[in-house]
C-alpha positions in Angstrom: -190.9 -61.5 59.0 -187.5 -61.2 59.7 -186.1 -58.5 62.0 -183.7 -56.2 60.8 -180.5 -56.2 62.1 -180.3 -52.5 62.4 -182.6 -50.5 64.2 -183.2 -47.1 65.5 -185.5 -47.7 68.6 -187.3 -44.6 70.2 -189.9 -42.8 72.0 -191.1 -40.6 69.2 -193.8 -37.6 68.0 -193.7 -35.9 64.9 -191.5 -33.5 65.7 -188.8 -34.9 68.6 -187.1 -38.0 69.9 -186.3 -39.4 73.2 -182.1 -40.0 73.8 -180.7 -40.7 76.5 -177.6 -39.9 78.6 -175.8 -40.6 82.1 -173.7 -37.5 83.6 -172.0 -36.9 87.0 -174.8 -35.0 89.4 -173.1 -31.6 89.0 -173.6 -31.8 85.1 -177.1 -33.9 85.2 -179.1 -32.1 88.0 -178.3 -28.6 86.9 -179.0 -29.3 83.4 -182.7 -31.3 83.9 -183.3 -28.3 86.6 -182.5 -25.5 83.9 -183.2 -27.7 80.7 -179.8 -26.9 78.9 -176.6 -28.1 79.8 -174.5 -26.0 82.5 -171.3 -24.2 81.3 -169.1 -27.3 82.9 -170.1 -29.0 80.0 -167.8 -29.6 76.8 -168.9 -28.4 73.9 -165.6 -29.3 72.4 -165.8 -32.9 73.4 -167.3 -35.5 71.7 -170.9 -36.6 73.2 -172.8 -40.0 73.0 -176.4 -39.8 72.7 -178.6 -42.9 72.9 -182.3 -43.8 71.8 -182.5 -47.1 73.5 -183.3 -46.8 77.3 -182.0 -50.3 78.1 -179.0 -49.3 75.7 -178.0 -46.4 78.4 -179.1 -48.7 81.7 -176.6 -51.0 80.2 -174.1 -48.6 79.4 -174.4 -46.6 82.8 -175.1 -49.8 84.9 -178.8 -48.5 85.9 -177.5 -45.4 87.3 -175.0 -46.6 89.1 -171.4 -46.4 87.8 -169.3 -43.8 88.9 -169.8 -40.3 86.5 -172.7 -41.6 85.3 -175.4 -41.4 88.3 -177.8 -38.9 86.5 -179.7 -40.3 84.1 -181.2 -37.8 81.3 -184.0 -38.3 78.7 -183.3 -35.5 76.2 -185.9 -34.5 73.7 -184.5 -33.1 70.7 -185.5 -31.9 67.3 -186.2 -35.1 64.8 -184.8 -32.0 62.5 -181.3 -32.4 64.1 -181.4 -36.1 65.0 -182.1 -36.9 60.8 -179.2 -33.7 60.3 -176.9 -35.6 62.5 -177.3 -39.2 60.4 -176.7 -37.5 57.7 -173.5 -36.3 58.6 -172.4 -38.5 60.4 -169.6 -41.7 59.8 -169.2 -45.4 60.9 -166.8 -45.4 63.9 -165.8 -48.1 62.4 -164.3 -49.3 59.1 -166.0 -51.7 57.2 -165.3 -53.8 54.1 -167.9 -53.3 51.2 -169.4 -50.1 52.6 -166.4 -48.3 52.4 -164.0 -47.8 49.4 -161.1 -48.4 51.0 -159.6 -48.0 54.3 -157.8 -44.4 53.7 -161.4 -43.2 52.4 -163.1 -44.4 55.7 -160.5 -42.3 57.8 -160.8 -38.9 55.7 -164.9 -39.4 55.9 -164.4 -40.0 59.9 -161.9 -37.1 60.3 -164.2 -34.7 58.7 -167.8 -35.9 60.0 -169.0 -34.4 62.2 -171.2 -37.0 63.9 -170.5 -41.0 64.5 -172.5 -44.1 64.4 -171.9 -47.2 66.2 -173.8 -50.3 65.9 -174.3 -52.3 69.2 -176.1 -55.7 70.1 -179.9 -54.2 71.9 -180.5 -55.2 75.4 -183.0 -57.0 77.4 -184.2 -55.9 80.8 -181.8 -58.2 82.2 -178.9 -56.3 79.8 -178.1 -59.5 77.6 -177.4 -58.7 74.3 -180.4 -59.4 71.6 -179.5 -60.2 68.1 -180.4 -56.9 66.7 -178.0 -54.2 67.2 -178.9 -51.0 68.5 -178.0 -46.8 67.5 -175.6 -45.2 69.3 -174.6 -41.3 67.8 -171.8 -39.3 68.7 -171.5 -35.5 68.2 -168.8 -33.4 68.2 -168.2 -30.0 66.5 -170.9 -28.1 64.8 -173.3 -31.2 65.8 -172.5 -31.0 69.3 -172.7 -27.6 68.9 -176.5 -27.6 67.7 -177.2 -30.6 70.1 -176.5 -28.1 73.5 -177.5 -25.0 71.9 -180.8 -25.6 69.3 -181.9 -29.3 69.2 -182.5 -29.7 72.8 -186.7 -29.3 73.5 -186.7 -30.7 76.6 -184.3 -32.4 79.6 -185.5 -34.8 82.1 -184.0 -36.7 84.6 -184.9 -40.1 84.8 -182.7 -41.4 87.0 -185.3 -42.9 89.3 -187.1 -44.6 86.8 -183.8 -46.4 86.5 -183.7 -47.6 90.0 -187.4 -48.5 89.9 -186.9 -50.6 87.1 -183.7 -52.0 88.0 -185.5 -52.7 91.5 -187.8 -54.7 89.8 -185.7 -56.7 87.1 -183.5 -57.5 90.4 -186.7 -58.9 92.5 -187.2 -61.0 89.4 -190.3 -58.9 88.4 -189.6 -58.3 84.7 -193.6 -57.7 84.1 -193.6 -55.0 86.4 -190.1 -53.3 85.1 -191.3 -54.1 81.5 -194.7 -51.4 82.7 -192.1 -48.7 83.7 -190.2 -48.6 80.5 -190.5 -46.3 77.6 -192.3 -47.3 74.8 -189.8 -47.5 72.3 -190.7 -48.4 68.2 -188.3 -48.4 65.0 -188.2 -44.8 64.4 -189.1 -44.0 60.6 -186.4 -42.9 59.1 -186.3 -41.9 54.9 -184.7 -44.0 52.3 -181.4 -44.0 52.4 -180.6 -42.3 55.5 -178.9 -45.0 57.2 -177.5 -46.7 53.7 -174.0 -44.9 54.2 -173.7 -46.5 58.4 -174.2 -49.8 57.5 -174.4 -53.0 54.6 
């Protein structure tokens, strides 16, 4: 069976799913010690949310790149996730899933949420021929993100290390133990039909 190109990869119940994010300390800490983000946070801003933990260790260099040393596994509402794909746009244009180029720039100046489509990583962050969800809110989503989807906030930022510690000692059994369990996440029909071909 061939594997689909496009996946949505998660940890998963019947009523939440696991993202994941990387903040500066004084915006991480506070918010997995209070679960909900601190007022320093931008609601008007645009915010990345990802499903794949090897996604964010890649993105945020295991916890280490600068702004991004507080790692965060956010469980939100499958509710709001599912409400956020359907509003949301391609970041990107693309011949024979849009109309035309003009109608791919109205539809991404008035969504309200983004997807982007990039190659899954392995434990040692090379990219895997499948490509991987990566959601951006802004607006009204980012709105209901900080302020009704969020269940629960925890800061995984040592699990990071420990598995990075691992992959590093050449140990990928032992960091492939320590990492989420992550399976395509069921989505309905359609869902994704309008965020990729």
């Amino acid at each position: 069976m061939t594997e689909q190109k496009h996946q949505i990869r998660a940890r998963y119940t019947d009523s939440t799913v696991t993202v994941y994010q990387a903040y500066p300390p004084e915006i991480g800490l506070p918010a997995a010690r209070e679960r909900r983000f601190p007022a320093v946070w931008k609601r008007d801003r645009m915010t990345w949310v990802k499903p794949s933990f090897l996604w964010m260790m890649y993105r945020c260099g295991w916890g280490t790149k600068e702004g991004q040393e507080a790692v965060l596994a956010l469980e939100i509402t499958r509710e709001g996730f599912e409400w956020a794909l359907a509003h949301a746009c391609l970041s990107h244009y693309e011949h024979g899933l849009h109309a035309d180029h003009a109608t791919w720039k109205r539809q991404l100046q008035q969504a309200t949420a983004r997807v982007q489509w990039d190659p899954e990583r392995d434990l040692r962050l090379q990219p895997l021929p499948h490509r991987s969800l990566q959601l951006g809110l802004a607006g009204a989503a980012a709105r209901r993100y900080a302020d009704e989807w969020i269940v629960s906030i925890t800061d995984v930022t040592a699990l990071s290390h420990a598995v990075h510690a691992h992959v590093r000692d050449g140990d990928l059994d032992r960091a492939r133990q320590l990492l989420p369990r992550e399976s395509p996440y069921p989505v309905h029909e359609g869902v994704l039909a309008h965020l990729h071909q």
